[in-house]
DSSP file (Angstrom, degrees, kcal/mol; ACC not computed):
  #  RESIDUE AA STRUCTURE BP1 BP2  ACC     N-H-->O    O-->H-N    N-H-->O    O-->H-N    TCO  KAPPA ALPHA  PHI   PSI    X-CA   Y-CA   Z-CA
    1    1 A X     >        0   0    0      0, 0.0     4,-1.9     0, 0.0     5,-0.1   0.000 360.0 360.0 360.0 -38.4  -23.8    8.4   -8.6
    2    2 A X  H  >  +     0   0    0      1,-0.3     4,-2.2     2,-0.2     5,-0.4   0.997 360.0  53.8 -66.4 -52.4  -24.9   12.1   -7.8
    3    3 A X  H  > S+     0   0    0      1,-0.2     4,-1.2     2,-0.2    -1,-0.3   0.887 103.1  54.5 -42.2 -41.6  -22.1   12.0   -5.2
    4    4 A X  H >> S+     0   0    0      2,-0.2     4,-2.6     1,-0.2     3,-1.5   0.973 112.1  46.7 -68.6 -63.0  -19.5   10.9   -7.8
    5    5 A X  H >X S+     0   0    0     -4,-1.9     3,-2.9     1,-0.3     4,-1.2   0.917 104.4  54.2 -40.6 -85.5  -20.4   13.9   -9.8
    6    6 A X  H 3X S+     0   0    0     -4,-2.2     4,-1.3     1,-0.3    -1,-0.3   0.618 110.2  53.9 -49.8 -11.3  -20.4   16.5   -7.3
    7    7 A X  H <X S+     0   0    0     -3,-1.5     4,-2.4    -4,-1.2    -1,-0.3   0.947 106.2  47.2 -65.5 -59.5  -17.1   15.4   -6.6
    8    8 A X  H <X S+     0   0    0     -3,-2.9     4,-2.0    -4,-2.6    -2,-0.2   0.863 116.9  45.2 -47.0 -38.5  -15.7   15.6  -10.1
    9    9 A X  H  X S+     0   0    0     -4,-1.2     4,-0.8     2,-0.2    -1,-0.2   0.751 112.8  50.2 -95.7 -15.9  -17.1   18.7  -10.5
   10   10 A X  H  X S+     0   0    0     -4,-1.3     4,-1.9    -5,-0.3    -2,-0.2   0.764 112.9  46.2 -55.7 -50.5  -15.9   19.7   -7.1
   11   11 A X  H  X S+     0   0    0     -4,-2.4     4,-0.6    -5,-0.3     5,-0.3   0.980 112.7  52.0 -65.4 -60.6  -12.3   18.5   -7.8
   12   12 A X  H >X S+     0   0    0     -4,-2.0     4,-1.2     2,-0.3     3,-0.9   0.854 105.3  51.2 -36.4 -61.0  -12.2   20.0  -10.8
   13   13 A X  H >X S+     0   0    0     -4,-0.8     4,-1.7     1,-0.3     3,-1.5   0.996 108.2  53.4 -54.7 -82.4  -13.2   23.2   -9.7
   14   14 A X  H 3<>S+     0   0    0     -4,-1.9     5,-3.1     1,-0.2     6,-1.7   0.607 108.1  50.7 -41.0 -11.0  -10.6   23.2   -7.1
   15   15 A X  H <<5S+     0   0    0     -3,-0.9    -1,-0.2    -4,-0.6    -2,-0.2   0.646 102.3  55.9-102.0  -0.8   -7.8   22.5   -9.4
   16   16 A X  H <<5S+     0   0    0     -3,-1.5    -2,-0.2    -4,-1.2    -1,-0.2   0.822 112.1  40.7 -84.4 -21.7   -8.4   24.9  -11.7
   17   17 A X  T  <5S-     0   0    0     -4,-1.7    -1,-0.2    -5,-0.3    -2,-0.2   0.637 116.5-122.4 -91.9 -12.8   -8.3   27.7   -8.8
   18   18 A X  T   5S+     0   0    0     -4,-0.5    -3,-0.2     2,-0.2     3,-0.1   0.966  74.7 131.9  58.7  56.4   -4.7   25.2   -7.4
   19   19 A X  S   <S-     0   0    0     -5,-3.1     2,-0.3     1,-0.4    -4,-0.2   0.666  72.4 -33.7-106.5 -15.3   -6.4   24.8   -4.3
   20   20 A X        -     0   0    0     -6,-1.7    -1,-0.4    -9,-0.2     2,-0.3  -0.973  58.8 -94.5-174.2-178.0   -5.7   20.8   -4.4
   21   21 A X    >>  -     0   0    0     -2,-0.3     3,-1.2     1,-0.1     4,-0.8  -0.784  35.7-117.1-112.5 142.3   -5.4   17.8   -6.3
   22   22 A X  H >> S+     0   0    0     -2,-0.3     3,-7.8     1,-0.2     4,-1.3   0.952 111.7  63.7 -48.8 -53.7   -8.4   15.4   -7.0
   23   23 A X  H 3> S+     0   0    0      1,-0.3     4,-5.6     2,-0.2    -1,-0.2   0.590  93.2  53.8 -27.6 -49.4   -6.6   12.7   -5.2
   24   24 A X  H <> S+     0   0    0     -3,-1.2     4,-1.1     2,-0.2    -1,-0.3   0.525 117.1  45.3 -53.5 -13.2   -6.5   14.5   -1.7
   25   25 A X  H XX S+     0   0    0     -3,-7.8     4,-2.0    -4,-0.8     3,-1.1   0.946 112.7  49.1 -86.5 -66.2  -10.6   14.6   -2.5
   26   26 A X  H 3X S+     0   0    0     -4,-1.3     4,-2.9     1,-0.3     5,-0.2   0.887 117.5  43.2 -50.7 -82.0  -10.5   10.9   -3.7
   27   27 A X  H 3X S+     0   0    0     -4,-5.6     4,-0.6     1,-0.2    -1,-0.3   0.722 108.8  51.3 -68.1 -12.8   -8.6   10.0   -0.4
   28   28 A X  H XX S+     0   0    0     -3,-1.1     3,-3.1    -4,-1.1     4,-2.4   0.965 112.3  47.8 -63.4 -51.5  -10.3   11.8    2.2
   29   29 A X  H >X S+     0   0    0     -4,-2.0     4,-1.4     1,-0.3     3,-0.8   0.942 112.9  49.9 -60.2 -48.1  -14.0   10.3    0.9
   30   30 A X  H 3< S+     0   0    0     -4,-2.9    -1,-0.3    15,-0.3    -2,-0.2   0.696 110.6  49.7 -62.3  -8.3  -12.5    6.7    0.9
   31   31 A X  H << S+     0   0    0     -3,-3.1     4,-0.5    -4,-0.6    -2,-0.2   0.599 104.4  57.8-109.2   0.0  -11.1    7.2    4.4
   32   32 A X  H <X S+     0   0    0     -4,-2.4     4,-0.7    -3,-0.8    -2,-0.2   0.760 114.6  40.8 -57.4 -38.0  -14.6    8.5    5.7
   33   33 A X  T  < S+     0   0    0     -4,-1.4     9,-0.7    -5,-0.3     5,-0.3   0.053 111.2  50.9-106.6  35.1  -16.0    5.3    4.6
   34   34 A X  T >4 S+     0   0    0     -5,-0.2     3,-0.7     3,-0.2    -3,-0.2   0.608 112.3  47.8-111.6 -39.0  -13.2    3.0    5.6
   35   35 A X  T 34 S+     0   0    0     -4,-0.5    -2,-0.2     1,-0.2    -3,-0.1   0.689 112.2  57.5 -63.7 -46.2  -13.6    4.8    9.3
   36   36 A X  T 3< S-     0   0    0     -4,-0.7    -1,-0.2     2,-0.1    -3,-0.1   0.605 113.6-124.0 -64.5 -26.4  -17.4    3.9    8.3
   37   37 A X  S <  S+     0   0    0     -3,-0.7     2,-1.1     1,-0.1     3,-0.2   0.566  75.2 130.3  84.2  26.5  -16.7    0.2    7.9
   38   38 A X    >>  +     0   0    0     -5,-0.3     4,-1.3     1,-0.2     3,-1.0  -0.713  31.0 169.4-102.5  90.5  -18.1    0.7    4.4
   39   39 A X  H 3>  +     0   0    0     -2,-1.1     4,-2.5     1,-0.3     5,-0.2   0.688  61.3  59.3-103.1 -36.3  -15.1   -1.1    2.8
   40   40 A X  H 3> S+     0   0    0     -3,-0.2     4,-1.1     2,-0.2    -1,-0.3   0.892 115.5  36.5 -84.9  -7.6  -16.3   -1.6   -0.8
   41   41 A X  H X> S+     0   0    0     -3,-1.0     4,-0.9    -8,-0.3     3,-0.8   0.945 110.5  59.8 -87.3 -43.7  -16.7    2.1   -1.3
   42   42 A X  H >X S+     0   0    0     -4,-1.3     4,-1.0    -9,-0.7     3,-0.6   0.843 112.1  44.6  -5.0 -71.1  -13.7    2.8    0.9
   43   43 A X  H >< S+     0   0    0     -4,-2.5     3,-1.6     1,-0.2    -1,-0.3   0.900 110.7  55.5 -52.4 -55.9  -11.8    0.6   -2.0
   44   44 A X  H <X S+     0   0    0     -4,-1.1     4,-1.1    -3,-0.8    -2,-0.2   0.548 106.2  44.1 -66.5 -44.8  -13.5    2.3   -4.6
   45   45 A X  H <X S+     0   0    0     -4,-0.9     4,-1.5    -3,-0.6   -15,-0.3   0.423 115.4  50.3 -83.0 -35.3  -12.5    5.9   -3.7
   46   46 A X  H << S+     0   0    0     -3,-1.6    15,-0.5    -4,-1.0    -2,-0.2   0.024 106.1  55.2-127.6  36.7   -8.5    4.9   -3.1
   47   47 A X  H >> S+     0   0    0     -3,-0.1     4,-3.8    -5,-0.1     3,-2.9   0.565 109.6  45.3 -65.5 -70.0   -8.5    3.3   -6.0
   48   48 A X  H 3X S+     0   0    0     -4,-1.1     4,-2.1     1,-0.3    -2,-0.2   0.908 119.0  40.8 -27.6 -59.5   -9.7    6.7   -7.7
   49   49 A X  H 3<>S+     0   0    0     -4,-1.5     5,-1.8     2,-0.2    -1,-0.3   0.654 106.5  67.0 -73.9 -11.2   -7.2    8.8   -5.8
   50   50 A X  H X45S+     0   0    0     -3,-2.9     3,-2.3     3,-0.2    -1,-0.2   0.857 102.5  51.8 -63.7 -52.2   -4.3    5.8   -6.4
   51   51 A X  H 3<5S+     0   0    0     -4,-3.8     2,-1.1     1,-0.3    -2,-0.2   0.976  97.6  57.4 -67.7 -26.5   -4.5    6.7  -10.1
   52   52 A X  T 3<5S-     0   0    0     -4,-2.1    -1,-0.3     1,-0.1    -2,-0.1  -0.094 129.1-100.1-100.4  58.4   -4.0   10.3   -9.7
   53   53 A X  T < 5 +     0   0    0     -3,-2.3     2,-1.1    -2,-1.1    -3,-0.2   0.637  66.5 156.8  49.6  28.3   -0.3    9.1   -7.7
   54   54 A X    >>< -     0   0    0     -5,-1.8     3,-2.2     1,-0.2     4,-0.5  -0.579  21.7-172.4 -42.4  62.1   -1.7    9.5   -4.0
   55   55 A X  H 3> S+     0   0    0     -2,-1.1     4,-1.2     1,-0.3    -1,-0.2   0.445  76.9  62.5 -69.7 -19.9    0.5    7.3   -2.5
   56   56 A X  H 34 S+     0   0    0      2,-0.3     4,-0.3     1,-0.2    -1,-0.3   0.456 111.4  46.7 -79.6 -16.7   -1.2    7.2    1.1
   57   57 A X  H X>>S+     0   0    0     -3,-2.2     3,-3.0     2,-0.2     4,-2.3   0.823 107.3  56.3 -90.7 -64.2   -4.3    5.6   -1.0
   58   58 A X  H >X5S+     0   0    0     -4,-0.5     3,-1.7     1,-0.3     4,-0.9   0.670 106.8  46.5 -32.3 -73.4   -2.3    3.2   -2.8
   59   59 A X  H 3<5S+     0   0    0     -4,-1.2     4,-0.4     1,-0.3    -1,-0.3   0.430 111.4  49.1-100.5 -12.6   -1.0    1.9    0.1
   60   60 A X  H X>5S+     0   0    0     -3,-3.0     4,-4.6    -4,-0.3     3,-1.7   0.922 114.3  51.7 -71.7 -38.8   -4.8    1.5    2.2
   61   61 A X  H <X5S+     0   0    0     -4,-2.3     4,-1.4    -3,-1.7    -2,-0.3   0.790 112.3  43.3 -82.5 -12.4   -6.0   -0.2   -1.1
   62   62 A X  H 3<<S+     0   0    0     -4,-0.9    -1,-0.4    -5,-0.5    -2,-0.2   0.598 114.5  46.3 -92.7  -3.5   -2.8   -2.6   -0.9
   63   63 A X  H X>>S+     0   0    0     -3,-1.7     3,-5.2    -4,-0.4     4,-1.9   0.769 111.3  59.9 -98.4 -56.5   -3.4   -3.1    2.9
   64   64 A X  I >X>S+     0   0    0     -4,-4.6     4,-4.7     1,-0.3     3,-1.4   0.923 109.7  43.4 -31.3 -68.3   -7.5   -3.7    1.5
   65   65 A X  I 3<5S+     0   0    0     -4,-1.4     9,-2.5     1,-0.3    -1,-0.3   0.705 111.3  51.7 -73.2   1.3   -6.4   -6.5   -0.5
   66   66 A X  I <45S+     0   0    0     -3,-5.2    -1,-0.3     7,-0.2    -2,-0.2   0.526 118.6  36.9-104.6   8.3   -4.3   -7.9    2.0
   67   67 A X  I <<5S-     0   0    0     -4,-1.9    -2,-0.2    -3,-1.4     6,-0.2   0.367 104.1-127.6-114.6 -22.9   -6.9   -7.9    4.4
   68   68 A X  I  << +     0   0    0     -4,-4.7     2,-0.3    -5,-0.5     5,-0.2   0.808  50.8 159.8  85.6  14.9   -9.7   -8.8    1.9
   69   69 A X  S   <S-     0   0    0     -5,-0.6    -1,-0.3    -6,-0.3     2,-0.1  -0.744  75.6 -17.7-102.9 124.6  -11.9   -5.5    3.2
   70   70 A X  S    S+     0   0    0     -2,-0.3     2,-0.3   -27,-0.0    -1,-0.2   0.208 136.0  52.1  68.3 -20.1  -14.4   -4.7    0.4
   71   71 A X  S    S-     0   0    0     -2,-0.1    -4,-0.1    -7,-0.1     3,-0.0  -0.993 102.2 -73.7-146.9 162.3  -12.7   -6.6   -2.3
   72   72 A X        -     0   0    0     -2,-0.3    -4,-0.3     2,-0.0    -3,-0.1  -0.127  54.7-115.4 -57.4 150.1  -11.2  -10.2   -2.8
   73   73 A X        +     0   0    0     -5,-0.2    -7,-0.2    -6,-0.2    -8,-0.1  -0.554  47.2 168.8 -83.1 177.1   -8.2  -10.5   -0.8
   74   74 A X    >   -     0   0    0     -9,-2.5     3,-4.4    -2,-0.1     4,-0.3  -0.143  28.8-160.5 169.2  44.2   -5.5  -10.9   -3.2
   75   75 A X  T 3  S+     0   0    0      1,-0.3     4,-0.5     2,-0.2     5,-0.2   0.718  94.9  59.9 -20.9 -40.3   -1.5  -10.7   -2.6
   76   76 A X  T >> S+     0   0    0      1,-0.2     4,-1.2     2,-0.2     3,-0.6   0.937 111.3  39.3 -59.3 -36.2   -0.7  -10.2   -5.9
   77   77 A X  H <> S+     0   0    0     -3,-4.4     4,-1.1     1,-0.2    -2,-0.2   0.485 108.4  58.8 -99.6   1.9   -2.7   -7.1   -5.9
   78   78 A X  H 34 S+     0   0    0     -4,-0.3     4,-0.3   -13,-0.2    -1,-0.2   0.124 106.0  49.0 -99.2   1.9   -1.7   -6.1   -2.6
   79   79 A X  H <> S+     0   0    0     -3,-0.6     4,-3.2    -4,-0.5    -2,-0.2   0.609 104.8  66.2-103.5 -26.9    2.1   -6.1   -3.8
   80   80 A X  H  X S+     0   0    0     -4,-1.2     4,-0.9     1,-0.2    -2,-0.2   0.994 111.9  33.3 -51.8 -62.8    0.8   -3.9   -7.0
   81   81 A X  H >X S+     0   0    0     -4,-1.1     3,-4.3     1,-0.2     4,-1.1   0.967 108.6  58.0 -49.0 -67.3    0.0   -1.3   -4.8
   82   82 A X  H 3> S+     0   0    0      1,-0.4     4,-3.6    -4,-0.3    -1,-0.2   0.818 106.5  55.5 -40.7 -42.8    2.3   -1.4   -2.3
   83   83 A X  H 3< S+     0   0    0     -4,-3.2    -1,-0.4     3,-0.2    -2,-0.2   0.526 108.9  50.1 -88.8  17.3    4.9   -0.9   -5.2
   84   84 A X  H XX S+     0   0    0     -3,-4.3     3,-3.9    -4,-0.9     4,-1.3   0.841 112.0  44.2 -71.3 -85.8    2.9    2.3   -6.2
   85   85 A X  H 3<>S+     0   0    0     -4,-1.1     5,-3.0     1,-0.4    -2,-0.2   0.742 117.8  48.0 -29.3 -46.6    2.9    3.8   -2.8
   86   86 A X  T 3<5S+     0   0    0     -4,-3.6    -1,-0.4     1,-0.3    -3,-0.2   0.575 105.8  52.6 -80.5 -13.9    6.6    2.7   -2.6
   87   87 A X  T <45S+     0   0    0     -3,-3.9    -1,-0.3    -4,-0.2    -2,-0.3   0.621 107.8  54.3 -83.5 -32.5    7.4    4.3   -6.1
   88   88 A X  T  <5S-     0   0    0     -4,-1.3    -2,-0.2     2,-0.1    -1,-0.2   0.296 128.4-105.8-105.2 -13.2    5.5    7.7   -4.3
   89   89 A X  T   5 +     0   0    0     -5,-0.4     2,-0.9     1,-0.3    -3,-0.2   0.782  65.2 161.2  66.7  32.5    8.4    7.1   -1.3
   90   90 A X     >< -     0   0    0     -5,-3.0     4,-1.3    -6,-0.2    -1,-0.3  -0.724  27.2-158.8 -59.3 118.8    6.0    5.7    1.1
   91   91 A X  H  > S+     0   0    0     -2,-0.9     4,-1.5     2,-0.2    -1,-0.1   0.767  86.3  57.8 -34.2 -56.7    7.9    3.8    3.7
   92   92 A X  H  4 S+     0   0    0      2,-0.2    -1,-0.2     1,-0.2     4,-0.1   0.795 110.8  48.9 -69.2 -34.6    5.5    1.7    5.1
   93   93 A X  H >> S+     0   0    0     -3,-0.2     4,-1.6     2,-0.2     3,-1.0   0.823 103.1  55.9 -59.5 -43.6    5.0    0.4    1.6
   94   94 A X  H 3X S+     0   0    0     -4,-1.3     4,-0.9     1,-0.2    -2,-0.2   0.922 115.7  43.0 -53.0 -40.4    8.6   -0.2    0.7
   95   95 A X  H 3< S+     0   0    0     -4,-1.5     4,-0.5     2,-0.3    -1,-0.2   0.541 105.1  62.3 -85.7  -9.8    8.6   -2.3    3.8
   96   96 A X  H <> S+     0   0    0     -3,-1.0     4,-2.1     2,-0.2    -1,-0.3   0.738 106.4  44.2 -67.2 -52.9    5.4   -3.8    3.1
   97   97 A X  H  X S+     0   0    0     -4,-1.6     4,-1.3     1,-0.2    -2,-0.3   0.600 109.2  56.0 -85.4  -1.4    6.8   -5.3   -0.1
   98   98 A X  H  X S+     0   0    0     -4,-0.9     4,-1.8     2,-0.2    -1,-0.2   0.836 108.1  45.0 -93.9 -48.5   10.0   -6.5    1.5
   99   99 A X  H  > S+     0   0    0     -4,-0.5     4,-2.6     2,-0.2     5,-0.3   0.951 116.0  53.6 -81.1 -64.8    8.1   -8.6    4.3
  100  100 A X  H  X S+     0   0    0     -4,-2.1     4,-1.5     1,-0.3     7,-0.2   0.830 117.7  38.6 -57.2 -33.8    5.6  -10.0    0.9
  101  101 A X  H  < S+     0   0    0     -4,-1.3     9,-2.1     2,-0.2    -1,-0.3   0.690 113.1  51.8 -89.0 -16.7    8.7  -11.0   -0.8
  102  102 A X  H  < S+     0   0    0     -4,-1.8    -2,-0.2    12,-0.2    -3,-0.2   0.890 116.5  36.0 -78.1 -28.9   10.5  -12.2    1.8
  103  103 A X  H  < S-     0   0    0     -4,-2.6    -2,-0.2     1,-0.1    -3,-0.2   0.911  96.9-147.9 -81.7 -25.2    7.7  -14.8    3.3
  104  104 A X    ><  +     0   0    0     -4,-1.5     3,-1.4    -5,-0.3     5,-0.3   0.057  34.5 157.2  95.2 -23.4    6.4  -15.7   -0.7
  105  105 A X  T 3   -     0   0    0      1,-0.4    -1,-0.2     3,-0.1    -2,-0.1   0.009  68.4  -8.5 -78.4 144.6    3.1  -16.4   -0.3
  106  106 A X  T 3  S+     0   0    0    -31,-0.1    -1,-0.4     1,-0.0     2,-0.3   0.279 134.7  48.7  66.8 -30.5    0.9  -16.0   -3.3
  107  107 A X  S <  S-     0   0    0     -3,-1.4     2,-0.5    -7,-0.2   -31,-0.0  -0.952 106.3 -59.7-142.6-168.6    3.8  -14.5   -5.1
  108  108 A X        -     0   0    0     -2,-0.3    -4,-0.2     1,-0.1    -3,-0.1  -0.316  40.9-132.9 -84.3 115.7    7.5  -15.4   -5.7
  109  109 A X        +     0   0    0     -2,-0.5     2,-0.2    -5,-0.3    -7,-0.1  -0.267  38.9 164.3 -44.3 125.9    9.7  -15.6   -2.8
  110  110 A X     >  -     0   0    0     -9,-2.1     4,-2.4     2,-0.0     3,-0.2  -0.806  23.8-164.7-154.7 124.8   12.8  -13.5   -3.8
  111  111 A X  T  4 S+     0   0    0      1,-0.2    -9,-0.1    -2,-0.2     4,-0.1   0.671  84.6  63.1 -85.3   0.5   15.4  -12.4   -1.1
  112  112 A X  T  4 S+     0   0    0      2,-0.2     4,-0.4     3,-0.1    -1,-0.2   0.859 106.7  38.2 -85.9 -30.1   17.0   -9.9   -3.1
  113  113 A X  T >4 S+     0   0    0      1,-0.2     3,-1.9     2,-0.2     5,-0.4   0.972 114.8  64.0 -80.5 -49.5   14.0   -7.5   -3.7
  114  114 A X  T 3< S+     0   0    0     -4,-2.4    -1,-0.2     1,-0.4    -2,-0.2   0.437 112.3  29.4 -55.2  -9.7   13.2   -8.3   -0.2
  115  115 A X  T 3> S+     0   0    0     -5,-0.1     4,-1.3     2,-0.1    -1,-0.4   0.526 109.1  65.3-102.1 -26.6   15.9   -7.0    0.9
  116  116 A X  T X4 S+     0   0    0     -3,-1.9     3,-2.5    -4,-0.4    -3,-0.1   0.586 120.6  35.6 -76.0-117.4   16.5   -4.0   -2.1
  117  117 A X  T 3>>S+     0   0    0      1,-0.4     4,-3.3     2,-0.2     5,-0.7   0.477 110.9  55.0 -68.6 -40.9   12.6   -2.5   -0.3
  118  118 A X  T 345S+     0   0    0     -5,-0.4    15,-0.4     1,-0.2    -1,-0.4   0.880 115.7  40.4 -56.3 -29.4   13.6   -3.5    3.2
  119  119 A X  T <X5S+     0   0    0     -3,-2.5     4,-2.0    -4,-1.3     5,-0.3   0.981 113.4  55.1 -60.6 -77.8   16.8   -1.1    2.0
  120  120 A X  H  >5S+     0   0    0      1,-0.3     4,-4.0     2,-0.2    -2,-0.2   0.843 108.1  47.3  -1.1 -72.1   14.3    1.3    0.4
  121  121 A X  H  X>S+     0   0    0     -4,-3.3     5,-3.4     1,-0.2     4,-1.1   0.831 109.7  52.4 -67.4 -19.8   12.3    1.7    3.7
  122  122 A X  H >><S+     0   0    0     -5,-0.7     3,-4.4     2,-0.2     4,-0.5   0.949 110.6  50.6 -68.1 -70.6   15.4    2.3    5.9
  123  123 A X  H 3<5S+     0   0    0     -4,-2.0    -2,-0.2     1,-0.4    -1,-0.2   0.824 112.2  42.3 -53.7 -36.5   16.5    4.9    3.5
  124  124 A X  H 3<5S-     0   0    0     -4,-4.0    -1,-0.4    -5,-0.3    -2,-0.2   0.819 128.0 -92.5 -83.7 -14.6   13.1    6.7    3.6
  125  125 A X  H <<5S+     0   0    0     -3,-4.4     2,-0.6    -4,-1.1    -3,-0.2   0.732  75.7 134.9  99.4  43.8   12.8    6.3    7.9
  126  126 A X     X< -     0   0    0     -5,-3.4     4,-0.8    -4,-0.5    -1,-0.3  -0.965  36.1-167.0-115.5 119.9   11.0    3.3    8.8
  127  127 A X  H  > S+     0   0    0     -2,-0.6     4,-1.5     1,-0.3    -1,-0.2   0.522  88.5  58.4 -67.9 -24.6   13.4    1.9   11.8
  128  128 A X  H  > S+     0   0    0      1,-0.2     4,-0.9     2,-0.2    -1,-0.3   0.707 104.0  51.7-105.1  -4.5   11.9   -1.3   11.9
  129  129 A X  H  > S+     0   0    0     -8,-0.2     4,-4.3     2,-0.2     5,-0.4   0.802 109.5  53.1 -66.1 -31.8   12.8   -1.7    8.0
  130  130 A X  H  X S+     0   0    0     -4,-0.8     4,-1.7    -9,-0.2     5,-0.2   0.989 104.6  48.8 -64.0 -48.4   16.2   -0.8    9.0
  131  131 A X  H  X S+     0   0    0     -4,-1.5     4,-0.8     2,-0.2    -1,-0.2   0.752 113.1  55.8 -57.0 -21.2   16.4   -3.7   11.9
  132  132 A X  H  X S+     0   0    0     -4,-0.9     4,-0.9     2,-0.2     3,-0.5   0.979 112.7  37.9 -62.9 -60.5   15.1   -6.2    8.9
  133  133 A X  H  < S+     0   0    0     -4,-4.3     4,-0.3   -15,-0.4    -2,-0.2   0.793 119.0  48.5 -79.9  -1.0   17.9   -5.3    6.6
  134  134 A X  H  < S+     0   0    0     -4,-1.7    -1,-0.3    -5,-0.4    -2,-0.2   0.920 125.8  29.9 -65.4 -41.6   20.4   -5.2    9.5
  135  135 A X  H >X>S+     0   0    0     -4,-0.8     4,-1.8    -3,-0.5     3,-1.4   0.318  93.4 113.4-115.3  -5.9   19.1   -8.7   10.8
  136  136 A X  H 3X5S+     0   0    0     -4,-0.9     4,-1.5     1,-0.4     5,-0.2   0.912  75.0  48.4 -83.3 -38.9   18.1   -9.9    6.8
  137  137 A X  H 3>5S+     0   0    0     -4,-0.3     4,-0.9    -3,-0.2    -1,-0.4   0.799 117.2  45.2 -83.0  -4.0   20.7  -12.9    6.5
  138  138 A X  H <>5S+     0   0    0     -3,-1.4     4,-1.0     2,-0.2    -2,-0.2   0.795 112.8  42.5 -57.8 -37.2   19.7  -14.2    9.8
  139  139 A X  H  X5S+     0   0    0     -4,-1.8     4,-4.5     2,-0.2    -3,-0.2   0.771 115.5  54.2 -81.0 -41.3   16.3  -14.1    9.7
  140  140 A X  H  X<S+     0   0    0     -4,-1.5     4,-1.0    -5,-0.6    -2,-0.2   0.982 119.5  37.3 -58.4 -58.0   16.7  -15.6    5.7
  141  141 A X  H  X S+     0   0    0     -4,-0.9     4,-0.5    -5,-0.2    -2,-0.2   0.817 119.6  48.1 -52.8 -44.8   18.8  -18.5    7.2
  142  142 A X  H >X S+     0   0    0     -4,-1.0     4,-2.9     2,-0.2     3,-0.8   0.873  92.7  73.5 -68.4 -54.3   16.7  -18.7   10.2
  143  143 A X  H 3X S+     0   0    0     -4,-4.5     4,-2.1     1,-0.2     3,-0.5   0.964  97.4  53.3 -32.4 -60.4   13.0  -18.7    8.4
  144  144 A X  H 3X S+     0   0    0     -4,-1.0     4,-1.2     1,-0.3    -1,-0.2   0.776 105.9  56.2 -35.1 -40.0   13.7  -22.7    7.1
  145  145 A X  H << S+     0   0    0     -3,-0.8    -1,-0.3    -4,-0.5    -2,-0.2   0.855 108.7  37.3 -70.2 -49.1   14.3  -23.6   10.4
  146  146 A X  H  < S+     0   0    0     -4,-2.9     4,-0.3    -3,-0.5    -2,-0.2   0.860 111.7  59.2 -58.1 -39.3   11.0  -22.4   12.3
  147  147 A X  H >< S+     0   0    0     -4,-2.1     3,-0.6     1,-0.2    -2,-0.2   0.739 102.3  53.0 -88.3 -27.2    8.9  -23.4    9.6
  148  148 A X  T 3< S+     0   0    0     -4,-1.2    -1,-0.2     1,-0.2    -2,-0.2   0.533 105.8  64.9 -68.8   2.1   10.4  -27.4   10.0
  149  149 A X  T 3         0   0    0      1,-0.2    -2,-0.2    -5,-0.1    -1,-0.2   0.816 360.0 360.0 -82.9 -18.9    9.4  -26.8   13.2
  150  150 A X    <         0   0    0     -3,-0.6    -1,-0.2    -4,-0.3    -2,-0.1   0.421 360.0 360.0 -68.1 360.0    5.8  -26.4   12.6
C-alpha cells in the first residue's frame, strides 16, 4: 500500500512538471514484477496503466489472461484488452484479435472481424498479419478440414 502511494504521488508529481504520464510509471512497475514472476501484481499494475490508454499494458494484461498468469485465464477478457491495445494501434494486438476470432474459442467465431484486425495489423506492420490476410480464405476453408482430422 505505501508503494501504491509513493507512486501516485510520484506520478502525479511528474505530470504536473510534463515529465511523463502515470501510465509509463504503471507499466514499468508491472513489468519489473512480471520479469519477477510475481504475476498477480504484474496484472495489477497493467491494469492501472491500461486505464490511463497505455496500449503496451493493455496488451501484457490480454496476453495475462490468455495465459492465466496472476489472474483467471479468461478469453473473453483477453479479447477486451487486445481490442484496447489495438484501438492504441498496437499491432501485435490487432493480430491477436484476428487469430481469437478466427479459431472461436470462448468467444464467437466470426471471419469477418478476423480478418477486418488481421487487415488492421498488416496496415500498422506486423508481416505475419499480412501473410494471414493474404492466405485468410484458404486457411478459413482449410481450418474444417484439419480439425475432422483430429
Amino acid at each position: 500500500m505505501q508503494l501504491e502511494l509513493l507512486l501516485r504521488t510520484t506520478c502525479l508529481a511528474f505530470v504536473l512538471y510534463g515529465l511523463t504520464a502515470c501510465g509509463e510509471i504503471y507499466t514499468d512497475v508491472g513489468r519489473d514484477a512480471y520479469e519477477k514472476g510475481d504475476y498477480v501484481t504484474a496484472a495489477k499494475w497493467f491494469a492501472k496503466a491500461c486505464e490511463e490508454k497505455e496500449t503496451e499494458s493493455c496488451r501484457y494484461l490480454a496476453e495475462m489472461y490468455l495465459r492465466g498468469q496472476g489472474i483467471k485465464q479468461s478469453i473473453p477478457q483477453a479479447a477486451k484488452f487486445f481490442r484496447k491495445a489495438c484501438d492504441g494501434d498496437d499491432a501485435t494486438s490487432c493480430a491477436m484479435l484476428g487469430v481469437l476470432y478466427f479459431a472461436g474459442k470462448d468467444i464467437r467465431k466470426d471471419h469477418t472481424m478476423a480478418k477486418e484486425y488481421f487487415g488492421r495489423a498488416c496496415d500498422l506492420g506486423n508481416e505475419d498479419a499480412c501473410d494471414m490476410y493474404k492466405n485468410y480464405n484458404i486457411a478459413r476453408f482449410a481450418l474444417p478440414i484439419l480439425e475432422s482430422l483430429k
